[in-house]
C-alpha positions, 0 to 999 in steps of 0.5 A: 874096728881096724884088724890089729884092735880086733886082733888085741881084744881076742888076745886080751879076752883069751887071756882070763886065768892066772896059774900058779896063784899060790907058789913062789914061781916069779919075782916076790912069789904069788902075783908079786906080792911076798907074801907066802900064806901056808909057809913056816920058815924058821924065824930064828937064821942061824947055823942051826938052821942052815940047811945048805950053802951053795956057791953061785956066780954073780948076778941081781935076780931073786930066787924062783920056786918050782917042785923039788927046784929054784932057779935064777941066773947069772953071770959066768966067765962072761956068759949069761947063765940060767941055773936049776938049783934042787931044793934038797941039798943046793946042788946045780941040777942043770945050768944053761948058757943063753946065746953070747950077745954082747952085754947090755951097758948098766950102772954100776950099782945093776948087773947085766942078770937081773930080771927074775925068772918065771915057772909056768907049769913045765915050763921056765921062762928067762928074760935078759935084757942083752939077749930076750927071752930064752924058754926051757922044760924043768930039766933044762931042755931049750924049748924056744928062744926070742932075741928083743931088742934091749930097750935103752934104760939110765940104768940097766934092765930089770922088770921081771915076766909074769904069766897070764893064760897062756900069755907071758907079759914083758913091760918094755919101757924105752928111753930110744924115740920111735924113728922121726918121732918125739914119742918113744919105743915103749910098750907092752908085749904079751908072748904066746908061752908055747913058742914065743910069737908076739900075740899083742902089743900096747904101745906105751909112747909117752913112758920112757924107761922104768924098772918095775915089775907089773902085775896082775889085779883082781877086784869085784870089777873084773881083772886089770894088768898093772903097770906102774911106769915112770911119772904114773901108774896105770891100769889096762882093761884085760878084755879089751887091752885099754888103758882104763885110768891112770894115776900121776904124780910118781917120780920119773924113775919107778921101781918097785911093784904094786900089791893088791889085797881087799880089793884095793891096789897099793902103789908106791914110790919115793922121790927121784933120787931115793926121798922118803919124805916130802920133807927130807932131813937135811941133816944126814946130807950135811954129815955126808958133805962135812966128811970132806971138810979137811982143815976141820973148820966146820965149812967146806970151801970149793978146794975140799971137794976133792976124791969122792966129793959130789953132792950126796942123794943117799947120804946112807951110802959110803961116798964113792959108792955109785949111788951116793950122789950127782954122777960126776963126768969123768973128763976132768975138765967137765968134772970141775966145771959141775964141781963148780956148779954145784958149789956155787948152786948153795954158795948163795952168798958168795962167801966162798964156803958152805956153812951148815946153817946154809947148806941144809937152808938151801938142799932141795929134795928130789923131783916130785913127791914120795907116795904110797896110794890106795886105788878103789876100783872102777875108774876111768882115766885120770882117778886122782881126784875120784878113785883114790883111797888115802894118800901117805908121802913119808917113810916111802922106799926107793927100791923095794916094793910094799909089802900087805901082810894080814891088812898092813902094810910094811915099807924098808927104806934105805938107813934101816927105817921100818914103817907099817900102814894100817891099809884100810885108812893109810894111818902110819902106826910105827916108824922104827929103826931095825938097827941095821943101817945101810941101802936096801935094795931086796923087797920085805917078804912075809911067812909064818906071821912075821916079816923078813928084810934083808939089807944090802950090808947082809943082815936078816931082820925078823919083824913080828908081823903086828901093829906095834913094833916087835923084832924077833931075830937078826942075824947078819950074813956077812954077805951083802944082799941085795935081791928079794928072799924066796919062800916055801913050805918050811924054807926061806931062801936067801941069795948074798952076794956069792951064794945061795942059802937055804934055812929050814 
């Protein structure tokens, strides 16, 4: 056995236990699941139950949870910031600055301060992707610092750190080639928590960027680290640092983070470019096109596509938000030539306009299919045919991960569409609409039998967590939204836009 692999297989086996099992110390709370089992947060989100509102600087990271404080980052007067925030009364027990560094460049829709942060015992871990990690004591105390080299991504970094032993696992996707090679930078790292050395790494040569969370996954088998990367998910034996099986078929941009329970793992995407169903409705993306229809004939001719105009992925969106369709270039002669493309792409018969019927008889839906699968385990490599469960390809979320709450599974999809799973067979039981349209971007959370979704428009649904279809409480923030809640013995916390509010 070559050294480096010796080396690998002490780390991995060294690294059997996990810390913090039941608290909401990282990104979703207990092993990223959402689900937080001891907990009674209101379910009624009023004034009455607001229990303080505090200012914050701008920023895309959820709230962590540790003793008597939260913590989260953020961007202030051009620095990236990490913030303690005590529980009691949300005022800023300690704000540290990291290193200034130059930002990373992100999509308009991302934020430089995304990835959430992790508590291990007395210590507090933040990662950024401009700068690396940055490890300090509940009081804010710097115990060390570890400049990464910020991975090249489409849209900006966002997988979060999670602990496992005395390890903290980064997944550093890459879309930058290793030198000479067609192969890419992408692997995992793993990082002593003491201080920050690189105890092992796996390389990840065929992935290129991606934006979800791993996790850890325990089964009657032994334990495995979770990584669902662009076009597949794998899983990586904790022993020996193998990938042990893998699952294609997902799309090429992965986000959300897989959950277990049962001894089953649940993974899911949608298509590229947000799809829910193998086969979309074409009729939402016609009403977002005809918005551009100036002279009110019922058709679009190449001169409306105009302003905003580009061919809508998520027609849910306002156009001119920076996800509602094809990015167009904006030197103005490239503009207009893919203008021109995609007119021409539907203008099959060359009439020189759109009609309905053949704008929605010709749109196509996104790059491979939405999926929600349910992996038994015991696999070795490619388990599609012989370790999968059941397969779901419809209603599945582009951005937040599904969340198990007592053997169902709830799924948000941009537009305010709920669907729940039975888990066991993968039967979808309901698909409703919440009344709050609008992109969702925060994952579902869970207490007190009931299920909490937050739209990025900033209305809190409250879902009674049960087979048939029951809301309970809305209540609209009027603050957009777009990071997952955090919960804790009586409270449920809820970053918007501007602040941070606690209810209770």
């Amino acid at each position: 056995m070559k050294p480096t692999a010796l080396i690998l297989v002490i780390a991995f086996a060294s690294a059997l236990g996990q810390a913090h099992s039941d608290s909401w110390n990282q990104f979703r709370g207990p092993n990223g699941s959402g689900v937080a089992k001891d907990s009674r947060p209101p379910i009624k989100l009023d004034d009455a139950q607001l229990a303080w509102k505090a200012a914050l600087p701008p920023g895309l990271s959820s709230p962590v949870l540790s003793g008597k404080r939260l913590f989260l980052t953020g961007l202030a007067k051009g620095r990236l910031v990490t913030i303690a925030i005590n529980k009691a009364d949300g005022k800023i027990a300690w704000q540290n600055q990291a290193p200034k560094v130059e930002l990373e460049k992100v999509h308009k829709a991302s934020h430089p301060a995304v990835p959430s942060m992790l508590v291990d015992d007395d210590r507090v871990f933040a990662y950024f992707g401009s700068y690396g990690l940055l490890c300090y004591n509940l009081d804010g105390r710097e115990l060390w610092k570890k400049p990464i080299p910020t991975p090249k991504t489409l849209y900006g970094m966002s997988t979060s750190p999670i602990v496992h032993g005395e390890h903290l696992i980064m997944v550093l996707d890459n879309d930058t080639n290793l030198p000479g090679s067609r192969l890419s930078q992408s692997k995992i790292v793993a990082y002593d928590k003491t201080n920050g050395d690189v105890a092992w790494e796996i390389p990840r040569p065929f992935h290129r960027s991606g934006w979800s969370t791993p996790m850890i996954w325990k089964h009657d088998r032994g334990t495995e680290l979770i990584v669902l990367g662009n076009s597949r998910v794998s899983g990586y034996d904790m022993k020996t640092g193998a990938q042990k099986w893998f699952v294609p078929g997902f799309s090429r941009e992965t986000i959300s983070t897989p959950v277990a329970g049962n001894n089953v793992l649940y993974v899911s995407s949608s298509k590229l470019g947000g799809g829910a169903d193998i086969q979309p409705d074409p009729l939402p993306f016609w009403e977002a096109v005809i918005r551009f229809d100036q002279n009110g004939d019922g058709k679009i001719e190449r001169k409306e596509m105009t302003g905003h105009f580009t061919f809508p992925i998520r027609p849910e969106l306002p156009p001119g938000h920076p996800g509602f369709g094809i990015p167009l270039p904006k030197d103005k002669r490239r503009r207009q030539e893919r203008l021109e493309g995609i007119f021409r792409g539907t203008d099959r018969n060359r009439d020189k306009f759109w009609t309905k019927e053949e704008f929605m008889s010709n749109m196509r839906g996104g790059r491979g299919k939405p999926l929600l699968i349910a992996i038994r385990p015991g696999g070795q490599g490619d388990i599609t045919d012989t370790h999968l469960k059941w397969e779901l390809n419809r209603s599945i979320p582009e951005i937040p991960s599904p969340l198990l709450y007592d053997n169902l599974i709830y799924m948000v999809r941009n537009g305010g569409l709920l669907s729940t799973v039975d888990a066991t067979n993968g039967k979808l039981l309901y698909r409703e609409r919440l009344n709050a349209p609008g992109q969702y971007s925060a994952s579902p959370v869970a207490a007190n039998n009931h299920v909490y979704l937050a739209s990025n428009l900033g209305v809190i649904t409250v879902v009674k967590a049960d087979r048939q279809f029951e809301i309970t409480h809305q209540h609209n923030l009027m603050d957009p939204v777009f990071v997952t809640p955090a919960i804790d013995k009586n409270t449920l916390y809820i970053r918007t836009e501007k602040s941070l509010r606690a209810f209770r």
